[in-house]
C-alpha positions, -999 to +999 in steps of 0.1 A: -426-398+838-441-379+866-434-341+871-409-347+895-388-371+877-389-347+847-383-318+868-352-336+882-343-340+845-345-302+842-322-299+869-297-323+855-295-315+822-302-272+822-267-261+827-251-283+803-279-278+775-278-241+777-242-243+774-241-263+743-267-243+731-250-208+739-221-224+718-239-226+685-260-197+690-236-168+706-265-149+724-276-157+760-314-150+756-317-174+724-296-198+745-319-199+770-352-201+748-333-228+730-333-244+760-369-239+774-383-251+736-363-283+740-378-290+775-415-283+764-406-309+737-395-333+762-424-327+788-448-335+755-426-369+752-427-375+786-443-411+784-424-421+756-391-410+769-384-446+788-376-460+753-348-441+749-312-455+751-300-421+771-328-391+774-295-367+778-283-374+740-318-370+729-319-336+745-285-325+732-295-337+696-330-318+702-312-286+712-281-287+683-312-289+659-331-267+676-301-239+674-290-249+638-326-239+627-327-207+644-293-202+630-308-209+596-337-193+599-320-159+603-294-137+618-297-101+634-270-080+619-265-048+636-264-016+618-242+014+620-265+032+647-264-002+671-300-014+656-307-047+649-323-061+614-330-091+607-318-111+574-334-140+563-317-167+542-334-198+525-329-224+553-339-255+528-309-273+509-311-287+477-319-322+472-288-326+463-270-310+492-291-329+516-280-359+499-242-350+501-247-343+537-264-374+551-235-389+531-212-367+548-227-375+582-229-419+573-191-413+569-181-389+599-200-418+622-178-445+608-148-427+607-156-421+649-165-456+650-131-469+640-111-444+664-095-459+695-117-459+724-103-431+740-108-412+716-140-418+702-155-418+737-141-382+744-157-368+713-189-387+721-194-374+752-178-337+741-194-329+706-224-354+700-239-354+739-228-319+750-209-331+782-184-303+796-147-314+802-154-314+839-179-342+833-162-358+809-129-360+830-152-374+861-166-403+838-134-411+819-109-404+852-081-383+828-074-347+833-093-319+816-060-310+799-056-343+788-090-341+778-083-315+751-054-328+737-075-360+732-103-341+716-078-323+696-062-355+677-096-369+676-106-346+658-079-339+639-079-376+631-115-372+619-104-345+597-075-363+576-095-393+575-126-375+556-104-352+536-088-383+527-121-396+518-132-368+497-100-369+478-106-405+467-138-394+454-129-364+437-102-388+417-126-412+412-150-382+397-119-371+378-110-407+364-150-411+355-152-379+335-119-388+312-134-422+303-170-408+290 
């Protein structure tokens, strides 16, 4: 990739990074850093980045885990005179939480993978690539109100189906325990 393809990548994909970014992380300034860390990444990638499927999901994958270490590695928490501290909190899960969470993560994908289309496309493009509804109503031709109320039952959808899941195992747990 030469610099002016990657710095027409920059272009393309600033304003909606930052914004996805600015959602996890509240504060404009880590936003942006968020932002400029991801694209240093991707400059050090630059010759591998043709084997990727879509270079825009890469970056929005790079910048959620980007922001959800920052957000783990700390938080400021003002203090009465308008200071700021900073608290640090252990940012490394169990073995057993990790475990529980890929699990988590194997059956949230296959839960969006049986969806209708509609639906799993809007929540494709909305939550796992970072697209704003503008975009997304361009690519999918449905109104951004529409748009929301689709995202809405999608995810609500989502929801029931891995609560659902969850109770299934917890009666399963339940019905293991009785017989030992």
């Amino acid at each position: 990739m030469t610099r002016i393809d990657f710095n027409e990548l920059v272009h393309q994909l600033s304003h909606r990074l930052y914004g996805y970014a600015f959602r996890i992380l509240r504060n404009q300034e880590e936003a942006e850093d968020a932002v400029q860390e991801v694209f240093i990444k991707l400059w050090k990638l630059k010759d591998r980045l043709g084997e990727y499927n879509s270079v825009d999901a890469l970056a929005t994958t790079m910048v959620k885990n980007h922001c959800i270490d920052q957000v783990r590695k700390g938080k400021n928490i003002f203090n009465n005179e308008g200071s700021s501290q900073l608290y640090v909190v252990s940012s490394s899960p169990s073995p057993e939480q990790e475990m529980v969470n890929k699990e988590s993560d194997e059956i949230i994908h296959r839960i969006i993978d049986s969806l209708p289309e509609i639906y799993r496309r809007v929540i494709m493009l909305r939550d796992i690539e970072g697209f704003s509804y503008e975009e997304i109503a361009e690519k999918t031709k449905e109104t951004v109100n529409n748009l929301r109320v689709i995202l809405s039952r999608g995810r609500k959808m989502i929801r029931d189906e891995f609560n659902k899941y969850q109770n299934e195992q917890r009666g399963t747990g339940q019905a293991d325990r009785k017989v030992l």
